[in-house]
N, CA, C and O atoms as a GROMACS GRO file, in nm:
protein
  332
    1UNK      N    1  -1.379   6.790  22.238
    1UNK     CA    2  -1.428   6.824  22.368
    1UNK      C    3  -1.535   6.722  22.408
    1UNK      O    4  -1.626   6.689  22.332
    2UNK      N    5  -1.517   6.675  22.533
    2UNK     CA    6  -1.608   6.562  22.552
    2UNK      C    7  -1.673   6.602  22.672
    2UNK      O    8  -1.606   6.663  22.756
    3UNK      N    9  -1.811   6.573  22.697
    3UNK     CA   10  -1.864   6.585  22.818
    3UNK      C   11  -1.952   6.501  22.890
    3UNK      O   12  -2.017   6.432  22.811
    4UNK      N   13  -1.988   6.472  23.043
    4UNK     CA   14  -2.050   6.391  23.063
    4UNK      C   15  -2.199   6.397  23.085
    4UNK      O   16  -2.239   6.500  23.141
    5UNK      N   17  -2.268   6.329  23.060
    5UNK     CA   18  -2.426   6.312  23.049
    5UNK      C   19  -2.459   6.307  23.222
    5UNK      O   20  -2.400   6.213  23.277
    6UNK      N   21  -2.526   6.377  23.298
    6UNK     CA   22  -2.580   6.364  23.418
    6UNK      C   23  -2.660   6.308  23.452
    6UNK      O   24  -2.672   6.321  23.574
    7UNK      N   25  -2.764   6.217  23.392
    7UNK     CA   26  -2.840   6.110  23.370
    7UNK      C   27  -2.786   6.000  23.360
    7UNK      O   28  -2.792   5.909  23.443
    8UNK      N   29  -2.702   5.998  23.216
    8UNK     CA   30  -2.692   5.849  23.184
    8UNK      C   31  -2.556   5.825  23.216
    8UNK      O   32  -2.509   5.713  23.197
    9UNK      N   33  -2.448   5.965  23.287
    9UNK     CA   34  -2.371   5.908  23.277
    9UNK      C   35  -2.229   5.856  23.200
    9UNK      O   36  -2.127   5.797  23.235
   10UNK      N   37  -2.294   5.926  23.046
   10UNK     CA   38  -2.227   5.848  22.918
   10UNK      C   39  -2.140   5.969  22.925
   10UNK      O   40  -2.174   6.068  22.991
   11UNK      N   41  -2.049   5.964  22.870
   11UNK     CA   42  -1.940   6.064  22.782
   11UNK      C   43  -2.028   6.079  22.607
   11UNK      O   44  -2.069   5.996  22.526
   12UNK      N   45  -2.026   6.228  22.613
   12UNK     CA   46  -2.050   6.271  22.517
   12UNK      C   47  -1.973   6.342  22.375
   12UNK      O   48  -2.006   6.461  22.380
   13UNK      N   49  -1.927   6.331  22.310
   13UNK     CA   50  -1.854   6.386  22.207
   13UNK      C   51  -1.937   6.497  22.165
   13UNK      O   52  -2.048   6.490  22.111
   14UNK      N   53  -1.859   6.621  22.202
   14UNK     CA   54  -1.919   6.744  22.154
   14UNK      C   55  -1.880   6.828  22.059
   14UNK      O   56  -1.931   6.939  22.043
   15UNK      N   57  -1.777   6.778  21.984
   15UNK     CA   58  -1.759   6.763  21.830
   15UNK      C   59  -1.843   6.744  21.696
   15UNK      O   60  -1.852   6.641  21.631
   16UNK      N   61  -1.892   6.848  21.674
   16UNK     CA   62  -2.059   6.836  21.608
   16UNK      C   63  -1.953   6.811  21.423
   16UNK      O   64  -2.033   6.776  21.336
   17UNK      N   65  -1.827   6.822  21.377
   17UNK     CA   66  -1.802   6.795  21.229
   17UNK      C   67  -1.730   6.639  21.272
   17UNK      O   68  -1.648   6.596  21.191
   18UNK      N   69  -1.745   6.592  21.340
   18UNK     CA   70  -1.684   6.420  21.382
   18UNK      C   71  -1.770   6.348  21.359
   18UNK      O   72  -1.738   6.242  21.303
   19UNK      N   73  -1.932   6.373  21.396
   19UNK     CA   74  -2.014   6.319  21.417
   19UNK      C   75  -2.071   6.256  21.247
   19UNK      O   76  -2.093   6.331  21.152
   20UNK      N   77  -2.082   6.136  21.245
   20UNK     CA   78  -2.139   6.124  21.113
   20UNK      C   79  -2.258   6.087  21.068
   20UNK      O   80  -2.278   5.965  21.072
   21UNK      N   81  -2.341   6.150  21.026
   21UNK     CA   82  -2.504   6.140  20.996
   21UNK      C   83  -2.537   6.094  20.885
   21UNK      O   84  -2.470   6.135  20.790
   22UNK      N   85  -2.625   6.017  20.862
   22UNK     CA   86  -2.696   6.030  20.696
   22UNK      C   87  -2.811   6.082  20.630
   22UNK      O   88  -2.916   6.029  20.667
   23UNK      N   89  -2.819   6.149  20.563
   23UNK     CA   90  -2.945   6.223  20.504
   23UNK      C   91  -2.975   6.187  20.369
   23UNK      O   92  -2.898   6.174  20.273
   24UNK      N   93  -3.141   6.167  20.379
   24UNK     CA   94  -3.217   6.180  20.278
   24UNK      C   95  -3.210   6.277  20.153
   24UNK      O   96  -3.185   6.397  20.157
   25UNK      N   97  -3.237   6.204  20.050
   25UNK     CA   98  -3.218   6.352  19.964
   25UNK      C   99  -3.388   6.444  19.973
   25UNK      O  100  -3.412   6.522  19.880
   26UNK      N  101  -3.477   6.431  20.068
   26UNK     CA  102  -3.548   6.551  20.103
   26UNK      C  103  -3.506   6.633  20.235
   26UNK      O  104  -3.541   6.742  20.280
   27UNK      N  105  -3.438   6.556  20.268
   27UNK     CA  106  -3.378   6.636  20.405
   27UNK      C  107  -3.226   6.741  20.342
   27UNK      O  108  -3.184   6.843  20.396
   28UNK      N  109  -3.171   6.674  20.217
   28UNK     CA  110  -3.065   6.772  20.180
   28UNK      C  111  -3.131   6.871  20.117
   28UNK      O  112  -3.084   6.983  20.140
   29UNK      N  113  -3.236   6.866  20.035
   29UNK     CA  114  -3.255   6.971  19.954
   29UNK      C  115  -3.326   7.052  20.044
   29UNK      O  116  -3.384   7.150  19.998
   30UNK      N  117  -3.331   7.023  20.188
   30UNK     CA  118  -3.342   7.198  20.259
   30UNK      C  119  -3.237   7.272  20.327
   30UNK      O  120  -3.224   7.393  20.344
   31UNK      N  121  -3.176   7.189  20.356
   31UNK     CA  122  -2.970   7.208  20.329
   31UNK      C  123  -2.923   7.320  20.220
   31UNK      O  124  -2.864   7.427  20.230
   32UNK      N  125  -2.998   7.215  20.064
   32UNK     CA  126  -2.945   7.330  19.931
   32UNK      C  127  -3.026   7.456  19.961
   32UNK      O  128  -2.952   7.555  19.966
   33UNK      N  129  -3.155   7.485  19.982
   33UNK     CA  130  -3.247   7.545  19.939
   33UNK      C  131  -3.216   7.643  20.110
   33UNK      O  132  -3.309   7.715  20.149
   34UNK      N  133  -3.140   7.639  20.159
   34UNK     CA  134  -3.066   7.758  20.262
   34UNK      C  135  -2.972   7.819  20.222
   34UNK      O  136  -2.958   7.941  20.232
   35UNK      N  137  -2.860   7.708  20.148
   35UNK     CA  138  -2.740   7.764  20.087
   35UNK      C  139  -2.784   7.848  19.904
   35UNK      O  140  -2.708   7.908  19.828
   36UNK      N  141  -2.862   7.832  19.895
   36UNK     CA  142  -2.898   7.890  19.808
   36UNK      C  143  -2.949   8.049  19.827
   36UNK      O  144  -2.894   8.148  19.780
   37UNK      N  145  -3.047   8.046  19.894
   37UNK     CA  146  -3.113   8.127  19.886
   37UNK      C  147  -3.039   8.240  20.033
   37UNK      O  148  -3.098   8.338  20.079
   38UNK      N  149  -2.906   8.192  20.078
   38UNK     CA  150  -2.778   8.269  20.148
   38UNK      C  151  -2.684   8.385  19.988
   38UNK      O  152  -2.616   8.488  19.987
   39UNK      N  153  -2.732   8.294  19.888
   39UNK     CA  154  -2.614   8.334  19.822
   39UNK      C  155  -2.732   8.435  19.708
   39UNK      O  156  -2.683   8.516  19.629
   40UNK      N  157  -2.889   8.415  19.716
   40UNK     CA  158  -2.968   8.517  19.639
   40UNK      C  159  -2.940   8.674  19.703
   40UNK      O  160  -2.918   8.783  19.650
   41UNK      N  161  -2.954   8.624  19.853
   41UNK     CA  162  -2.938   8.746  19.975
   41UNK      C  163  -2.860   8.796  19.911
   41UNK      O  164  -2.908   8.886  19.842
   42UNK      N  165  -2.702   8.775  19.892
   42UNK     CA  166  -2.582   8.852  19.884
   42UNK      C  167  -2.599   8.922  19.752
   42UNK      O  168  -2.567   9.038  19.726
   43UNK      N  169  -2.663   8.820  19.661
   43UNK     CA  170  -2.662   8.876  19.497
   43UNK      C  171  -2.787   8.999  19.501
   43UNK      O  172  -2.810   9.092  19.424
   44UNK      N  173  -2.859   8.950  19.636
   44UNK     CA  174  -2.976   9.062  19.639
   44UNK      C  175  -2.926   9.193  19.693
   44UNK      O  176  -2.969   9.295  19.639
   45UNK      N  177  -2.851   9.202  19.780
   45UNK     CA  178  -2.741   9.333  19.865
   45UNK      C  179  -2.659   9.424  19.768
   45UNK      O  180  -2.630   9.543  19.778
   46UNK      N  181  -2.621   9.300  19.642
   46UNK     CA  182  -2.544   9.379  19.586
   46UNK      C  183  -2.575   9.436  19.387
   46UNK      O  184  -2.502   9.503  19.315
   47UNK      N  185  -2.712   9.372  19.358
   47UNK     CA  186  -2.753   9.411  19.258
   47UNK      C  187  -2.937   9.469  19.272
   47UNK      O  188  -3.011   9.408  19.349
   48UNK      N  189  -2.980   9.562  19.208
   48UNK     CA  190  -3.074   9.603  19.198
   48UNK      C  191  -3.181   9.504  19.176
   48UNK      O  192  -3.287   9.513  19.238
   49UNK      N  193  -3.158   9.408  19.091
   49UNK     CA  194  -3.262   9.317  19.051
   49UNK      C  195  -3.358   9.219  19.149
   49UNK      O  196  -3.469   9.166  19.149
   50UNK      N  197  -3.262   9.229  19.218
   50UNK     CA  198  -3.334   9.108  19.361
   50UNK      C  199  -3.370   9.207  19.508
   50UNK      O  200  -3.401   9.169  19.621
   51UNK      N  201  -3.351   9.344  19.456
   51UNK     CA  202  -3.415   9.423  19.533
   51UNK      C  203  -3.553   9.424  19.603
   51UNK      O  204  -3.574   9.424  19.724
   52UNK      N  205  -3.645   9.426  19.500
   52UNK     CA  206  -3.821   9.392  19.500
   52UNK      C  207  -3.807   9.259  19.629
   52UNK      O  208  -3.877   9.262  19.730
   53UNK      N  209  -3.733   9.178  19.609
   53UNK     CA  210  -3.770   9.041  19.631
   53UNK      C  211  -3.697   8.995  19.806
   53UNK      O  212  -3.729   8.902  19.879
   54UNK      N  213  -3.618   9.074  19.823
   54UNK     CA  214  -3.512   9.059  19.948
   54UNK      C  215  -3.560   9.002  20.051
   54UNK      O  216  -3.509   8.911  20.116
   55UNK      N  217  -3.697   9.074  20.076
   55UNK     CA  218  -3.791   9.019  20.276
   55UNK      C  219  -3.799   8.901  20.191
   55UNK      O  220  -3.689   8.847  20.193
   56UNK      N  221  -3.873   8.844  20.124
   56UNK     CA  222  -3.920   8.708  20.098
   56UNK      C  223  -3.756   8.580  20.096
   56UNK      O  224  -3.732   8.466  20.137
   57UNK      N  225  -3.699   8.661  20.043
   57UNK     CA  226  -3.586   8.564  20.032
   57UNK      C  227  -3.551   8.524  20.154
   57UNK      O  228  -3.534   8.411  20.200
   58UNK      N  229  -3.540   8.648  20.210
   58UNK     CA  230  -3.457   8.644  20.386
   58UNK      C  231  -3.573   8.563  20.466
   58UNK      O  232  -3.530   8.496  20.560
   59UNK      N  233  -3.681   8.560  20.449
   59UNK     CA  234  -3.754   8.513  20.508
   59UNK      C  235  -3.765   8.313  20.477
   59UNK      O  236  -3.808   8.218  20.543
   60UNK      N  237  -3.723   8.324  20.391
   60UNK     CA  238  -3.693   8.188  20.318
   60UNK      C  239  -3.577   8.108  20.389
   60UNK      O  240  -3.566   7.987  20.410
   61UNK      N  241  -3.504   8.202  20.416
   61UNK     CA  242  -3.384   8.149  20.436
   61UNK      C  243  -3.359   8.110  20.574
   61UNK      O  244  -3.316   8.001  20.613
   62UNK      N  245  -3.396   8.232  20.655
   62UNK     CA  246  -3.373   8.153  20.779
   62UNK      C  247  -3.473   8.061  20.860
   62UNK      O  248  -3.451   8.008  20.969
   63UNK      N  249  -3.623   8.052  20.758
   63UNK     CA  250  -3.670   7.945  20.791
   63UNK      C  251  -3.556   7.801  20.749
   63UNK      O  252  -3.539   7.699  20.816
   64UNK      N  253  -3.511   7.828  20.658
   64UNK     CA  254  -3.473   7.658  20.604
   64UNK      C  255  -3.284   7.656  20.702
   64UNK      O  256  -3.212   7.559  20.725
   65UNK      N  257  -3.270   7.755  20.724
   65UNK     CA  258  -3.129   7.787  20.864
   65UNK      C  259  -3.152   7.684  20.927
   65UNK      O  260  -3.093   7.576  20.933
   66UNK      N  261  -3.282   7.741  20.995
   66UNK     CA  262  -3.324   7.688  21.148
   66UNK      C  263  -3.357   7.521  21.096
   66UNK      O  264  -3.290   7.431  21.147
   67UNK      N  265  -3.443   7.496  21.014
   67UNK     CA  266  -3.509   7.376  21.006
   67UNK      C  267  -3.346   7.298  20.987
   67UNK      O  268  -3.312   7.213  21.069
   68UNK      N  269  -3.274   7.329  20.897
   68UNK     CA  270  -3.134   7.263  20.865
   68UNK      C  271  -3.080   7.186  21.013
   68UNK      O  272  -3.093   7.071  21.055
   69UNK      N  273  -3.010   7.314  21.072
   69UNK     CA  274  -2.976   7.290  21.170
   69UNK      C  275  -3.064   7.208  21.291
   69UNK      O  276  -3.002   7.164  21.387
   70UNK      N  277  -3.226   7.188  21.281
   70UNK     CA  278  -3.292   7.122  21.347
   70UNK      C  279  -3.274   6.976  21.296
   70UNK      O  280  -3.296   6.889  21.380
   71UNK      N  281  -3.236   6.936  21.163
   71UNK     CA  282  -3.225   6.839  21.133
   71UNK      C  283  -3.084   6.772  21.149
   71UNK      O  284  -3.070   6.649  21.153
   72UNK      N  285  -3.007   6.839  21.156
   72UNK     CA  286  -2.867   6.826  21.160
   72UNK      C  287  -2.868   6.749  21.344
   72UNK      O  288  -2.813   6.646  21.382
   73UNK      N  289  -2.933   6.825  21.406
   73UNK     CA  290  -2.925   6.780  21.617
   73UNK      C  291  -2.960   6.705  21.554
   73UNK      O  292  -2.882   6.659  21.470
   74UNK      N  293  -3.101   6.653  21.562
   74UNK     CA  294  -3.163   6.552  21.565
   74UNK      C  295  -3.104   6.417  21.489
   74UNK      O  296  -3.134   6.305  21.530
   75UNK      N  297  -3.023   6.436  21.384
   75UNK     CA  298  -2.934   6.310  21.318
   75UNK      C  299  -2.860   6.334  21.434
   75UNK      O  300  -2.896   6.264  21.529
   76UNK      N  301  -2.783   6.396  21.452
   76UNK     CA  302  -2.689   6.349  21.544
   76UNK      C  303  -2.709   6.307  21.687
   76UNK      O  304  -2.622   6.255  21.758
   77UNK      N  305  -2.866   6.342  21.733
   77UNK     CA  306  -2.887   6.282  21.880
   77UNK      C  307  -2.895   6.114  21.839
   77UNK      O  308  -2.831   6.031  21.903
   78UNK      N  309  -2.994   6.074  21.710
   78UNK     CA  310  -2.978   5.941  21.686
   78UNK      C  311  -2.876   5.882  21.706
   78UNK      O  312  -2.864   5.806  21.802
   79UNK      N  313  -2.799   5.902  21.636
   79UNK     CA  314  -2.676   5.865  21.604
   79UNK      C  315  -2.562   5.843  21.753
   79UNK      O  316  -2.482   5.754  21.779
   80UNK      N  317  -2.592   5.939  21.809
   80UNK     CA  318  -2.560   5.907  21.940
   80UNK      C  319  -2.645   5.792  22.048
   80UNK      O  320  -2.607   5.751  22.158
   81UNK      N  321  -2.749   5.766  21.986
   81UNK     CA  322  -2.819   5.676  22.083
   81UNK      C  323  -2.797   5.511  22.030
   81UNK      O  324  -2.829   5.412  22.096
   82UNK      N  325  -2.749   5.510  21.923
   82UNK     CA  326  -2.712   5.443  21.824
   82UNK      C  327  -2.586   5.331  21.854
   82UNK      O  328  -2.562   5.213  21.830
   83UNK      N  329  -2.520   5.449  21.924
   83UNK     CA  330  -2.342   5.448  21.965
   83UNK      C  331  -2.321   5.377  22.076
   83UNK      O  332  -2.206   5.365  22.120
   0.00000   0.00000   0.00000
């Protein structure tokens, strides 16, 4: 799906898994450290042990969601300015 920029004009590719970025390995390990702590959640839902601990996890997690995905635009606005 492509769209056009009303400013510049440009055609935009709005295909966000086409787009190809590169990341740091401190920028991935908040990538891991979302997908991780997605999969404590579930182990936390479904066993007693990670009970105590659940708000903190969840709270963990969708901080490093959001930051992910903030890092993810932002490679890809580069990358488009790039282009």
């Amino acid at each position: 799906m492509f769209r056009v920029d009303k400013i510049t004009h440009k055609t935009i590719n709005m295909n966000f898994f086409k787009i190809k970025t590169s990341w740091s390995n401190a920028e991935f390990i908040v990538l891991k450290l979302c997908i991780a702590t997605a999969f404590i959640v579930v182990g936390g839902y479904f066993h007693h042990f990670f009970h105590h601990y659940l708000v903190p996890i969840l709270i963990i997690f969708v901080i490093t969601a959001v930051w992910s995905v903030y890092l993810w635009i932002k490679k890809m606005k580069q990358a488009l300015k790039h282009d």
